[in-house]
C-alpha positions in Angstrom: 75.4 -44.5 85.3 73.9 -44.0 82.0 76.2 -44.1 79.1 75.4 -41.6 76.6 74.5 -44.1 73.2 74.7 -42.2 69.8 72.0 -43.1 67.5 73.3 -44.8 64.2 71.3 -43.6 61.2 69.6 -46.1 59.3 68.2 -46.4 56.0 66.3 -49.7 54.2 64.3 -51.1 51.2 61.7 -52.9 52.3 59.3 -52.4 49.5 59.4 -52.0 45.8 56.7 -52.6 43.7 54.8 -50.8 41.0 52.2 -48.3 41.3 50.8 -48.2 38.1 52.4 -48.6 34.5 50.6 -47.8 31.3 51.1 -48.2 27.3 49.0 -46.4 24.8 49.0 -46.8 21.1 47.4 -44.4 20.0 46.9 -45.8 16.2 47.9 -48.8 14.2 49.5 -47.2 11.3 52.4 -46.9 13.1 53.2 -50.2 12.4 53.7 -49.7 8.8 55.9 -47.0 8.8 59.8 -46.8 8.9 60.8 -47.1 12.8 62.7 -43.9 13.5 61.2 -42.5 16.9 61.9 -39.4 18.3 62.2 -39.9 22.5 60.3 -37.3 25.0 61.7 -38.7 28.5 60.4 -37.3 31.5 60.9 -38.2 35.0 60.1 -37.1 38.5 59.9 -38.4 41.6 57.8 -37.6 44.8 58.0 -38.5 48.7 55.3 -39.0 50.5 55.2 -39.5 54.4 53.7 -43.0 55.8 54.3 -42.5 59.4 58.0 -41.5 62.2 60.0 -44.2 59.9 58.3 -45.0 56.5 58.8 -42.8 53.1 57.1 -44.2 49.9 58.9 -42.8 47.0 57.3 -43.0 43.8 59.4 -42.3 40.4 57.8 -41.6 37.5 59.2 -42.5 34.0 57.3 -40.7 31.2 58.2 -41.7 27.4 56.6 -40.4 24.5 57.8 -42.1 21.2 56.8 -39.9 18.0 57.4 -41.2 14.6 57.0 -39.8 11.9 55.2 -36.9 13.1 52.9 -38.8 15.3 52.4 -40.4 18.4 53.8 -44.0 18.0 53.4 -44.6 21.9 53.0 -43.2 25.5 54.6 -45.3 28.3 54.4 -44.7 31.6 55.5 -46.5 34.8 55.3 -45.3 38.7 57.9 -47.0 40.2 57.1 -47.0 43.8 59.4 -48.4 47.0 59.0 -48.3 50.9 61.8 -47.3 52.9 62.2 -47.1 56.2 64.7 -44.0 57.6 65.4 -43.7 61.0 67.9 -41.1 62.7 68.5 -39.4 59.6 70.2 -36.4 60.2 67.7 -33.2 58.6 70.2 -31.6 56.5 70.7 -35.2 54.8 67.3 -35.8 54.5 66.1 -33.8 51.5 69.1 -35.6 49.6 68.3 -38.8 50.3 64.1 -38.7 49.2 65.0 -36.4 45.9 68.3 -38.5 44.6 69.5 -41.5 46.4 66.1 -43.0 46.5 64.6 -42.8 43.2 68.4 -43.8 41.7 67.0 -46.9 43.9 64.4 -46.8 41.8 65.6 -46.4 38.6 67.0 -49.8 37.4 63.2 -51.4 38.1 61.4 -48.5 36.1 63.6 -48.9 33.6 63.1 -52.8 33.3 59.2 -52.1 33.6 59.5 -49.5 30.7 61.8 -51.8 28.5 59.1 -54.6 29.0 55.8 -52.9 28.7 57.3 -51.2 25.0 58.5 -54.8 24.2 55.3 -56.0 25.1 54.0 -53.5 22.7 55.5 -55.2 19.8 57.8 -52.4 19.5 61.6 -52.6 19.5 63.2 -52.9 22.9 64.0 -49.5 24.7 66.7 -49.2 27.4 66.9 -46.1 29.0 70.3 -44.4 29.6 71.5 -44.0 33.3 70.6 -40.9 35.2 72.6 -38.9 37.2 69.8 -38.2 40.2 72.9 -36.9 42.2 73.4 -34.2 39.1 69.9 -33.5 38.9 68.8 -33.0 42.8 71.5 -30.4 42.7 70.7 -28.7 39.4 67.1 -28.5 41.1 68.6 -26.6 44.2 70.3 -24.3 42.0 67.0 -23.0 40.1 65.4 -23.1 42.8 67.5 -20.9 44.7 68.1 -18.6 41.9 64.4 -18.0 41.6 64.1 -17.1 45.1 
């Protein structure tokens, strides 16, 4: 007799690494200037498919520093991880790729952005937490009211 066996979702890191990071400095003066920045953040994050149990998710972390009316710096970082899903019930699935991963994510980009700036010779930068929870949801919203 064949016993009926329920399939146990399953979700893992096996990856993290990044994709591609950046830092431009666009000109020199702004190294003899008073430091008060004024912070563009952007992020975003994508899924992309690798085969029935692999997702790379890459988050990207955009910051523009101006000072003084100009550019003082552009860093980016594409913070990338491999995780392996399997059983993942659909309805859970958008959830998981558009917030719980790239919070995953998160902590290393914001290392990687905090470091390459450093690097930079520019003060250190630490980026706030993010609510991806907050934002998935928020992103539901719009895009159900524009439908």
């Amino acid at each position: 007799m064949a016993e009926e066996q329920t399939l146990q979702p399953q979700l893992a890191l096996e990856r993290i690494y990044v994709k591609d990071m950046s830092l431009e400095v666009p000109g020199a003066q702004v190294f003899t200037r008073e430091w008060q920045p004024e912070l563009d953040i952007n992020l975003s994050s994508s899924a992309e498919k690798l085969d029935d149990e692999h997702y790379q998710i890459v988050l990207t972390v955009n910051v523009t520093a101006n000072n003084g009316g100009e550019t003082a710096f552009i860093a980016e970082v594409h913070q990338a991880g491999i995780f392996m899903m399997q059983h993942i019930p659909e309805d859970q699935m958008n959830a998981i790729l558009g917030a719980y991963c790239p919070n995953v994510l998160f902590p290393y980009a914001r290392e990687v952005i905090s470091d390459i700036v450093t690097r930079g010779s520019f003060p250190q930068l630490l980026l706030a937490p993010v609510n991806f929870d907050q934002a998935y949801q928020q992103s539901l919203e719009q895009n159900q009211n524009q439908a």
